[in-house]
C-alpha positions in Angstrom: 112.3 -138.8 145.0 115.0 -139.0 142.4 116.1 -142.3 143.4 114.1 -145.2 143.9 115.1 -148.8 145.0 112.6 -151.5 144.7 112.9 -155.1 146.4 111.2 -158.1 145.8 111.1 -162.1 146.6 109.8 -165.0 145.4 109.8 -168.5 146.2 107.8 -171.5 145.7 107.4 -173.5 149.2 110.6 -172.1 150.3 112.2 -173.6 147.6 114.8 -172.1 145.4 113.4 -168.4 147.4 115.7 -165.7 145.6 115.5 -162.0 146.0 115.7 -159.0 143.6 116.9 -155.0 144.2 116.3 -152.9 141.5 116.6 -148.7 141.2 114.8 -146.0 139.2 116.8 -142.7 138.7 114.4 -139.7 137.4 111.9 -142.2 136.8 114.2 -144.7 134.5 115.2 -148.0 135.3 118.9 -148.2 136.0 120.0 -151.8 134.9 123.5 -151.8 136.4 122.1 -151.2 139.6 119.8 -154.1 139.9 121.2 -157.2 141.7 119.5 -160.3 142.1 120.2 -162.8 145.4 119.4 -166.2 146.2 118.7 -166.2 150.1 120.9 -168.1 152.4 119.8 -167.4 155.6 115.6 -168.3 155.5 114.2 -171.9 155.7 110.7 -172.2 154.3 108.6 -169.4 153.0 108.8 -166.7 155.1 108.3 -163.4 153.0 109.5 -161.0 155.7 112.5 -162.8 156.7 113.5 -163.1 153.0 112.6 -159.1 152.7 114.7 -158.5 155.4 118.1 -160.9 154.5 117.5 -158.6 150.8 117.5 -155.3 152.3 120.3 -156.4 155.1 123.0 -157.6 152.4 122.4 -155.1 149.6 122.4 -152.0 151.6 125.1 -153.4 153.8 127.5 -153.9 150.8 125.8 -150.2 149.7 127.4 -148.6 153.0 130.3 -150.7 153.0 131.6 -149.3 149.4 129.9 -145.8 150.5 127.6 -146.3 147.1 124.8 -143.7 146.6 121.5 -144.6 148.7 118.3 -144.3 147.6 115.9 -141.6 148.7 113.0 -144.3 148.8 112.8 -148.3 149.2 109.8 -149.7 147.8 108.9 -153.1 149.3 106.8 -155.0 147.1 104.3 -156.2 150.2 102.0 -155.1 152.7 103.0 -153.6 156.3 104.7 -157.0 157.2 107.1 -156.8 154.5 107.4 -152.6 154.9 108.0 -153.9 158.7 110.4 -156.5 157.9 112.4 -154.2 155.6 112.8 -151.2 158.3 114.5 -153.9 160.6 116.9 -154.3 158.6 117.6 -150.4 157.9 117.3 -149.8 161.4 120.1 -153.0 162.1 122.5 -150.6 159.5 121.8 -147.4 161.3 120.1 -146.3 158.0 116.5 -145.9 158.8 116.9 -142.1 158.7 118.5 -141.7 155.8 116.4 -144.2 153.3 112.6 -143.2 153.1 110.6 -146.7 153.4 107.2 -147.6 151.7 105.4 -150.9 151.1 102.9 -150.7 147.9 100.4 -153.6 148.2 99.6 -155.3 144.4 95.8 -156.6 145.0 94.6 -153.2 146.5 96.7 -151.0 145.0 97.8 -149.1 148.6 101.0 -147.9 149.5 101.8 -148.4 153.7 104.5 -146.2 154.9 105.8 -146.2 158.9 104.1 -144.5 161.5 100.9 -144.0 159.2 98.0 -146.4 160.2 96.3 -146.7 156.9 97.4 -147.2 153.8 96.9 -144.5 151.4 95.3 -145.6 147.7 97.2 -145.0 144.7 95.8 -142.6 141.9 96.5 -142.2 138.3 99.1 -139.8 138.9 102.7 -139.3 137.4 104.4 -140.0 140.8 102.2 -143.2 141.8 102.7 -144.7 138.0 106.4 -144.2 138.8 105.5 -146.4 142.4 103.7 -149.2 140.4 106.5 -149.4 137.8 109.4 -150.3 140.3 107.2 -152.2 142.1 106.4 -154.1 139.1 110.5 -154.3 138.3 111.1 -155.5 141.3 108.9 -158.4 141.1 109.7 -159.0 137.1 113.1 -159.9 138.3 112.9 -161.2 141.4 110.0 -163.9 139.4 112.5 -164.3 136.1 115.5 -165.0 138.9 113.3 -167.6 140.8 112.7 -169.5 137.2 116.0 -169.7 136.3 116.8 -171.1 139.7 114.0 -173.7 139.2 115.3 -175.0 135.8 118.6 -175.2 136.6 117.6 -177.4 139.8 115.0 -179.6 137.6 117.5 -179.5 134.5 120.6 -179.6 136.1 123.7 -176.5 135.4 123.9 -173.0 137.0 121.1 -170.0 137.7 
């Protein structure tokens, strides 16, 4: 695909949990695309209900300002996660229109709907193009969650 979202969370106990989107166009990241978001709606640490508030506002406000989709959304995660985040496609009447995926970190296998097992990534161009948003994704969403953190501990704005 030509246009790859990625989408991330992190959290520490549930607190301070914040969110990140990023996108890849032709394999390049596209900084003015990614958005980062504190989650509003999720008490505790609940990965697929913080997935799912991520992928519900950003590709809300995406259909609202009839923005370019993505051709895949890469959910940094396992099947929970790749579950959580159809959901909310399915809640904005986009599930046909966004291809999903979920590309686990520890094993290195990518989940995708209606497919029992997860298929292991290679060495190839396409799956190095996988690991890199995935790896984005969670850069961001990781530097957003610190900056939250130190501004709670320190005081001032993240």
């Amino acid at each position: 695909p030509a246009v790859i979202d990625g989408v991330d969370v992190s959290t520490t106990g549930g607190g301070e949990s914040v969110g990140s989107a990023v996108r890849f166009v032709n394999g390049v990241p596209e900084n003015r695309s990614y958005r980062r978001y504190r989650i509003r709606t999720v008490a505790g640490q609940d990965d697929f209900a913080m997935i799912h508030e991520v992928v519900l506002r950003r590709y809300r406000r995406l259909a609202a300002e009839r923005a370019a989709l993505p051709q895949l959304l890469l959910v940094d995660g396992g099947r929970g996660q790749m579950d959580a985040a159809a959901k909310a496609l399915g809640q904005l009447g986009l599930s046909e229109m966004i291809e999903l995926a979920a590309l686990v970190k520890e094993r290195e296998e990518v989940y995708r709907p209606g497919c029992q097992r997860p298929v292991p990534l290679e060495n190839e161009p396409g799956d190095l193009i996988l690991r890199h948003v995935r790896d984005e994704a969670h850069r961001c969403a990781v530097g957003y969650h610190r900056i939250r953190r130190r501004a709670r501990l320190f005081g001032g704005r993240g």
